[in-house]
C-alpha positions as CSV (number, residue, x, y, z in Angstrom):
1,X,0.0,0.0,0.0
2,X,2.8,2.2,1.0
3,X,4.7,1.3,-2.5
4,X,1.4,2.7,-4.2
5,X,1.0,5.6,-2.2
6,X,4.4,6.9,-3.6
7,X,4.5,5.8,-7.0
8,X,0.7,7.8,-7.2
9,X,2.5,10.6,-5.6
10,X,5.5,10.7,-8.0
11,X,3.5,10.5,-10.9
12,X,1.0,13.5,-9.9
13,X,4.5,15.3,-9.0
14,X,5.7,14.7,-13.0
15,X,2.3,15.3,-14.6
16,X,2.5,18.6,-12.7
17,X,6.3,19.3,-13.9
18,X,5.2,18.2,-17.1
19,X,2.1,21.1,-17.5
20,X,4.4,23.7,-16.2
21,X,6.6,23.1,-19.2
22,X,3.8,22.5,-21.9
23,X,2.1,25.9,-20.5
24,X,5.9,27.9,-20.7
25,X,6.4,26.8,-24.3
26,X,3.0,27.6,-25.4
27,X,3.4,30.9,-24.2
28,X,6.9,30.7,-25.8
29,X,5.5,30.1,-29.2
30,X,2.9,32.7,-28.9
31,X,5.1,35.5,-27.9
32,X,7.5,34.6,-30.5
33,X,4.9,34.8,-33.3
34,X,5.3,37.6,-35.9
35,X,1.7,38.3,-34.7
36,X,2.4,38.9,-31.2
37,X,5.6,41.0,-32.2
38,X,3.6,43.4,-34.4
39,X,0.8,43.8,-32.1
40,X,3.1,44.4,-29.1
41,X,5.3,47.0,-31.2
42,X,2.0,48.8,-31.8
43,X,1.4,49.1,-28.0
44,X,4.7,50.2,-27.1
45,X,4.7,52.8,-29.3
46,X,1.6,54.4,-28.0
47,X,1.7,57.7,-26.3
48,X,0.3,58.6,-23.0
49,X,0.7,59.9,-19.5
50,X,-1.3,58.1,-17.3
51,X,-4.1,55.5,-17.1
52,X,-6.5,58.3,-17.7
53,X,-5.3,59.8,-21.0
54,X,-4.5,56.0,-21.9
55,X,-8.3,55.3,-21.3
56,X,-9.6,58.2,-23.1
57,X,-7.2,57.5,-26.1
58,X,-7.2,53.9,-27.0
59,X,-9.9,52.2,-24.2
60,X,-12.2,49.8,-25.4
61,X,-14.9,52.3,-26.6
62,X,-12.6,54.4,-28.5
63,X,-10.7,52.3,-30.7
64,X,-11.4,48.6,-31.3
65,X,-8.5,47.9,-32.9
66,X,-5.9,49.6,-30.9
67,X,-7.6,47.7,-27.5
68,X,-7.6,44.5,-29.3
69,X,-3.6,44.6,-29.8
């Protein structure tokens, strides 16, 4: 009983280990996509001061495109 106890508790232990890594590289591949990488320059090179003027400029009901990068 003890034998399976430990062996169960191993294998949750890998499967864990083993969604951790599957979850990094996803993300990996998305953020390396040329998708990602154009959307994210288009971000960065908005201009604003705080979370106010960022709101009135490119919030959700002021430009649909610019809050969907």
């Amino acid at each position: 009983m003890i034998i399976a106890l430990v062996y169960y508790t191993l294998t949750i232990r890998n499967q864990n280990r083993a969604r951790q890594a599957q979850l990094m590289m996803s993300l990996y591949e998305a953020y390396r996509s040329p998708e990602f990488r154009k959307n994210w320059g288009e971000v960065m090179d908005q201009e604003y001061t705080d979370f106010d003027d960022y709101w009135g400029k490119y919030g959700s009901q002021v430009t649909r495109e610019a809050w969907s990068n």
